[in-house]
N, C-alpha and C positions, 0 to 999 in steps of 0.2 A: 525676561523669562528665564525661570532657573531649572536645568532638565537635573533628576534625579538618576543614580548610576544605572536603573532599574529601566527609567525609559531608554537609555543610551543606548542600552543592551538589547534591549524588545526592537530599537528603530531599526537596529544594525542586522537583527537577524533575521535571515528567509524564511520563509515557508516553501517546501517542500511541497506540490500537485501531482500525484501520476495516478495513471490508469495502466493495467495490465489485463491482456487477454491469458488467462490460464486454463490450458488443456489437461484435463483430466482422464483417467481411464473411464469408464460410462460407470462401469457398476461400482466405482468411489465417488459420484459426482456430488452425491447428498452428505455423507461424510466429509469431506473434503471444502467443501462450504464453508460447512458449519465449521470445521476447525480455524479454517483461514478466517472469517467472519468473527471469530472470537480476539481475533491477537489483535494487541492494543493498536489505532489510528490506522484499523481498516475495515473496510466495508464492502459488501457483494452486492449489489444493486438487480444484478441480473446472471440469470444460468440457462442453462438449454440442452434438451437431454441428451446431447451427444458427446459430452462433456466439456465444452467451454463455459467459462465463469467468465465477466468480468470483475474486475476486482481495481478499488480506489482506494488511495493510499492518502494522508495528510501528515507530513513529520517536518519536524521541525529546523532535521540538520543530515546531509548527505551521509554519516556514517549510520542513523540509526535507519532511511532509508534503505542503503544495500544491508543491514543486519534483517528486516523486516523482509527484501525479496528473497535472501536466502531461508527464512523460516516458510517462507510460502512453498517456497523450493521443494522443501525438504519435507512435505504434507505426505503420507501416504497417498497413493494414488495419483499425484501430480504426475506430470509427464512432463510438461514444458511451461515456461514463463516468458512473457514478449512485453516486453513497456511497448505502447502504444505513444504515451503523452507525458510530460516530464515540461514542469514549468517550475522556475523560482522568482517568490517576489517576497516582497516586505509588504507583507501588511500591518 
């Protein structure tokens, strides 16, 4: 079996799994969302109008990770950011 430089690269590399609960101010909780829900390899699955999100993350390599919590970070109306869950594997 002959691996190609391309699978060498794919076996070796993690995947990136979190969940964060993000506290928002109330009256940016719909804004705030939506912004977050737009930035690449994340997703809001669920909110609640007191303003917590949570919010799931899928990336590929631990620096674009913490690049992507600090964009969350820095959302208008964000208040605070808490990883929940943080798994790495090779798929």
């Amino acid at each position: 079996m002959t691996l190609s430089r391309r699978s060498l690269v794919t076996a070796s590399s993690p995947t990136h799994i979190v969940s964060l609960v993000v506290h928002c101010r109330q009256e940016a909780i719909l804004s705030a969302a939506q912004t977050i829900a737009a930035l690449p390899s994340v997703e809001v699955p669920a909110t609640d109008e007191r303003g917590k999100l949570v919010v799931l993350l899928e990336l590929p390599d631990e620096s674009e990770l913490l690049a992507r919590i600090t964009d969350i970070e820095s959302v208008e109306g964000v208040v605070s950011t808490t990883l929940v869950f943080h798994q790495s594997e090779i798929l």
